[in-house]
C-alpha positions in Angstrom: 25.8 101.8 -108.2 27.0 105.6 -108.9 27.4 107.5 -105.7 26.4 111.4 -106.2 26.1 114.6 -104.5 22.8 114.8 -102.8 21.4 118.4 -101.3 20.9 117.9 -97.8 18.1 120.2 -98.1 16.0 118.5 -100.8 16.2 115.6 -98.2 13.0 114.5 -97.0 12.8 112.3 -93.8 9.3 110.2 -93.9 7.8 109.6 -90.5 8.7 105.8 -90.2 12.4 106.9 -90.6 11.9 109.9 -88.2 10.9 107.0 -85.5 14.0 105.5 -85.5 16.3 108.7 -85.1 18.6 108.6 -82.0 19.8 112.0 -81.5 22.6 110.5 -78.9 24.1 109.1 -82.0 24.3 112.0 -84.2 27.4 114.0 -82.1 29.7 110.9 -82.3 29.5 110.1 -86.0 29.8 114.0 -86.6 33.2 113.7 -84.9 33.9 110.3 -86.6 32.5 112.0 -90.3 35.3 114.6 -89.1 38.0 112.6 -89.2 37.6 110.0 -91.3 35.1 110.7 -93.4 32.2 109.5 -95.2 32.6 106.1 -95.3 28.9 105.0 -96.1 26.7 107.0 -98.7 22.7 107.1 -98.0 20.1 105.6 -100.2 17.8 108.1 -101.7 14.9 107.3 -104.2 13.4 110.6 -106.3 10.5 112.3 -105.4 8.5 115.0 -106.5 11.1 118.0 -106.0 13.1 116.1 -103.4 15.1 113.1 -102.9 13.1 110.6 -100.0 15.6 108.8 -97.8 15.6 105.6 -97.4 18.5 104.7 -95.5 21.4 107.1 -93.7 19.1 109.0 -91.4 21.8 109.2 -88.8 24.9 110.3 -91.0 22.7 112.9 -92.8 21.8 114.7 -89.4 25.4 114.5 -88.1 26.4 116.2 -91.7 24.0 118.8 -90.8 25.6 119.3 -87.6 29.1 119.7 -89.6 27.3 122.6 -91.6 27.7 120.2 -95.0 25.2 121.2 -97.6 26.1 118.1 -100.0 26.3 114.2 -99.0 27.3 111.4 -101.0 24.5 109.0 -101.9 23.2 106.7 -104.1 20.1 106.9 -106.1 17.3 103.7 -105.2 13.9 102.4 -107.2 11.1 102.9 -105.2 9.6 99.1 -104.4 6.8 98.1 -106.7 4.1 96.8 -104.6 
């Protein structure tokens, strides 16, 4: 699987994913993003205009916090029901 730049703000963040969000978690991986890294792209799928996340919810807040305006991710299928 390819990894590419993704726009952090053609992101969106669907409510189930929102759920989950821990912002306690956000200020360490920023620091650990710093220093290391990116070790872990996101999964993305395409939408209308946007890219839907799927999976990285954390590690694209704490590259917000860092001021990035790109993060690495790949590019999912949506699930045929």
């Amino acid at each position: 699987m390819r990894i590419v730049d993704i726009p952090i703000a053609k992101i969106y963040v669907p409510a189930s994913k929102k759920k989950t969000f821990d912002e306690s978690k956000v200020e360490p991986l920023a620091e650990d993003i710093l220093e290391n890294g990116l070790h872990s792209p996101i999964y993305v799928r395409l939408g209308k205009d946007r890219y839907v996340l799927q999976e990285g919810l954390h590690r694209v807040e704490a590259m917000k916090l860092l001021g990035e305006t790109l993060i690495d991710g790949h590019i999912v299928q949506a699930r045929k029901a």
